[in-house]
C-alpha positions in Angstrom: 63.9 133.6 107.4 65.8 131.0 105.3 64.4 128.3 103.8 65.2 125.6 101.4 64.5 121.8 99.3 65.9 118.6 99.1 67.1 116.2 96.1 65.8 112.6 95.5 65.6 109.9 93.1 64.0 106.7 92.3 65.4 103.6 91.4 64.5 100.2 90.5 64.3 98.2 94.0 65.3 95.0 92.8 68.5 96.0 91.5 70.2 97.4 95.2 69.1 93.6 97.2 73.0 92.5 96.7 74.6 95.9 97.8 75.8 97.1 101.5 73.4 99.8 103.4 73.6 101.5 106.0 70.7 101.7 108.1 68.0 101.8 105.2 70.0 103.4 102.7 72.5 102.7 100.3 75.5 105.3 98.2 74.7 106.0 94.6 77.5 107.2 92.4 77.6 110.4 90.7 77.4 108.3 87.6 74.0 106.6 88.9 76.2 103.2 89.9 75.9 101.4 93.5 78.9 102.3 95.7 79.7 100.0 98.8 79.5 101.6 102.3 83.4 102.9 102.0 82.6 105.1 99.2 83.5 108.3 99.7 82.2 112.0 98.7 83.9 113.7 95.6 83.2 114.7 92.0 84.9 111.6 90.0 82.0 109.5 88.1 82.8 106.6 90.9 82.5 109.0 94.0 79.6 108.8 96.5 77.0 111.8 95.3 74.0 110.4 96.6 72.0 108.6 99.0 69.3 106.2 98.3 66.2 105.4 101.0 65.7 101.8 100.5 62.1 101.4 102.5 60.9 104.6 99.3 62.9 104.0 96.6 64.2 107.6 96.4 67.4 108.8 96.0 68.8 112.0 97.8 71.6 114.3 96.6 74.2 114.7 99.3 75.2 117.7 99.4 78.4 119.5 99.1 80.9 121.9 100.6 82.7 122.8 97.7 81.3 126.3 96.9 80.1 124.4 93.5 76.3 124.2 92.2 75.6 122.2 95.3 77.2 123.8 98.0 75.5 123.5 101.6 75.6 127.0 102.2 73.6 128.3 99.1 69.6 129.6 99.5 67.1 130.0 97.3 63.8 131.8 96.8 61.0 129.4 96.2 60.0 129.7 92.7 57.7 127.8 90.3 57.2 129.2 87.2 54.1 127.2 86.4 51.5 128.7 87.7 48.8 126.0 87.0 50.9 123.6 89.5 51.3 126.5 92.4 48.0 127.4 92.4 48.9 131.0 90.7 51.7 131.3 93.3 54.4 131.6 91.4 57.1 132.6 93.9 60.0 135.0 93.7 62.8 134.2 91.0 66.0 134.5 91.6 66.1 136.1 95.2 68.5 133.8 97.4 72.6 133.3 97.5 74.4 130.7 95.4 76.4 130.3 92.6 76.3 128.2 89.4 72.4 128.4 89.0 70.0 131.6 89.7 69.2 131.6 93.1 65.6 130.0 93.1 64.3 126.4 93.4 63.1 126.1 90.0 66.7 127.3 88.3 68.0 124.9 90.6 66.7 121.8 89.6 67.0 122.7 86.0 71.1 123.2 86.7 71.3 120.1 88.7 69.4 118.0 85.5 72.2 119.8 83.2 74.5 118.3 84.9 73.4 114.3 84.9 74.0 114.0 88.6 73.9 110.0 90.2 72.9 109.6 86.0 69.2 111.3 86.2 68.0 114.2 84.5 64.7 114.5 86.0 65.8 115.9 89.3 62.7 117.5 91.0 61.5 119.4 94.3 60.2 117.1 97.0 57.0 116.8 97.9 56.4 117.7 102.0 55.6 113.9 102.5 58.8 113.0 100.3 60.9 115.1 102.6 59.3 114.2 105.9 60.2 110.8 105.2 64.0 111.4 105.8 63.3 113.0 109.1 65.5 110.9 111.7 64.7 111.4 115.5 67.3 110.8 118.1 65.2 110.8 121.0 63.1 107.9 119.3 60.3 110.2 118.3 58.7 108.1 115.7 58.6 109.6 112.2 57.2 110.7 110.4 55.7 113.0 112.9 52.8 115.0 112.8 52.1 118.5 110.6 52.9 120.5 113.4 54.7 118.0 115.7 58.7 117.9 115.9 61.6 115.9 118.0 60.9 118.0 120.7 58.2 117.0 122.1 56.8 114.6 124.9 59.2 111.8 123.7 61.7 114.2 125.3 59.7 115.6 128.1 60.4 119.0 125.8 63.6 119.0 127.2 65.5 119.3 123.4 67.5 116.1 123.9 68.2 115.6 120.4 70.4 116.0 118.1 70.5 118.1 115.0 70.4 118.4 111.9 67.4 115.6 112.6 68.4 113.4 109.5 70.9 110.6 109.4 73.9 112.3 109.2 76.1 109.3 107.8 74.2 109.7 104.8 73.4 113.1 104.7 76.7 114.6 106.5 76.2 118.2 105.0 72.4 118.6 105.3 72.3 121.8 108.0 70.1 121.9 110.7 67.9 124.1 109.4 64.3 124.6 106.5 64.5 122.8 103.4 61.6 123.7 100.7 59.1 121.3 99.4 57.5 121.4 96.5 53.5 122.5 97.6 52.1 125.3 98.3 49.8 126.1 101.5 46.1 125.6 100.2 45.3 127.8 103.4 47.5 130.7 101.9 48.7 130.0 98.4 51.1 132.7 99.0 53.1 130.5 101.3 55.1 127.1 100.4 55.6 124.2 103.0 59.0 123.7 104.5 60.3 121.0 106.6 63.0 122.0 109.4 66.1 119.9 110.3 66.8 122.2 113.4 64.0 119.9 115.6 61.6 118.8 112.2 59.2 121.3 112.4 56.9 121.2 109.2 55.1 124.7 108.2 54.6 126.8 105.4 56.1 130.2 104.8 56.4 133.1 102.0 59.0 132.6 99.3 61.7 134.1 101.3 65.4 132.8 101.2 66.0 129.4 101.7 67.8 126.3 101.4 67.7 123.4 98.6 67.7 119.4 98.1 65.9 117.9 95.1 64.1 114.7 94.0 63.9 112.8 90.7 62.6 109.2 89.2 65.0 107.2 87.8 64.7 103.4 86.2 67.9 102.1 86.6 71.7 103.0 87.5 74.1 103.6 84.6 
C-alpha cells in the first residue's frame, strides 16, 4: 500500500491582507514572495511554488511533475530517525521510489530545506491535524471530518458523489488522489504512522510501507 506527507509553511498573517486569494489561500513564490492569483507553476525565483492556507497560517508545497526532487509521482517509506519523537518507531529508511533525495520522509524534508524552497529552510512533516485541515469536500461534507469519517458518507447518501483528489485542486493541482503521511505515529500500535487519504479523506494509520510525500515548515516572513 502506498502512502505519503505533505509540505507546509507558516507565515506572518499580517503581511498577505493586501494580496489576491483564492478561496482561503494565496501563491507563495519559490523565493518566499506573494504572487497574485495569475502566477503560474515553474522553477524561476518568481514562479508559483507554494500555496498558503490563510484561515492556518501554513504554507503548502505544490507539487510538481517534473521528475525533479518534488515530482508527484515519487513515494517514500516513513522514516524518523529520532526515536525519542516516534515513540521508538523509527520507520524504514530509504524504501520508496524517487529521485534527488533517498526515498524516505525524513531524507525528504532534509532535501527540500537544502534547497530554500518559497525561502524556508525548516520544512517539516505535517501533523495529521495539519493535513486534515486541507481536506476539501465536494459534496459539502464539512471538514475537517471525523478520525474515521471520509466524503463518502451520509452527506452523499454513500453514493461516492465526489470528486477526487478531495483537496482544492486550483491550489494543489498535482496532489493525487491518494495517502499522504503525517508526522505521528499510532499510540495504539507504534509500529504504524497516521496517513490521511485524498481518494475520499480517509484518516488511518498504517506500517511504514511506500508512500507519498508533502511537507510543512514555520516561516516569519517572505523574502
Amino acid at each position: 500500500m502506498r502512502r505519503s506527507f505533505l509540505l507546509l509553511l507558516l507565515i506572518a498573517t499580517s503581511l498577505l491582507a493586501t494580496f489576491a486569494t483564492a478561496g482561503n489561500y494565496s501563491k507563495i513564490a519559490n523565493d518566499g514572495s506573494l504572487l497574485p492569483l495569475t502566477a503560474t507553476m515553474g522553477s524561476s525565483p518568481k514562479d508559483w511554488a507554494c500555496s498558503q492556507d490563510l484561515d492556518t497560517g501554513l504554507i503548502w508545497e505544490v507539487k510538481t511533475d517534473d521528475g525533479g526532487l518534488r515530482d508527484q509521482d515519487h513515494t517514500y517509506t516513513w522514516y524518523n530517525p529520532d526515536s525519542s519523537t516516534s515513540n521508538g518507531n523509527v520507520g524504514f529508511q530509504n524504501g520508496g521510489n524517487c529521485s534527488d533525495s533517498d526515498c524516505d520522509s525524513y531524507a525528504y524534508v532534509q532535501a527540500v530545506n537544502a534547497t530554500g524552497l518559497c525561502g524556508a529552510n525548516d520544512w517539516y512533516l505535517p501533523t495529521s491535524n495539519e493535513l486534515r485541515g486541507v481536506v476539501y469536500c465536494s459534496n459539502g461534507a464539512p471538514t475537517p471530518l471525523p478520525e474515521w469519517g471520509g466524503c463518502k458518507t451520509v452527506y452523499d447518501n454513500y453514493s461516492g458523489t465526489y470528486t477526487a483528489p478531495t483537496i482544492d485542486t486550483d491550489l494543489f493541482p498535482l496532489t493525487l488522489p491518494t495517502s499522504y503521511w503525517t508526522s505521528k505515529t499510532d499510540f495504539a500500535d507504534f509500529s504504524e504512522a497516521w496517513y490521511v487519504d485524498f481518494d475520499y479523506h480517509f484518516y488511518g494509520s498504517a506500517p511504514g510501507s511506500k508512500g507519498y510525500s508533502h511537507i510543512v515548515t514555520q516561516f516569519s516572513s517572505p523574502a
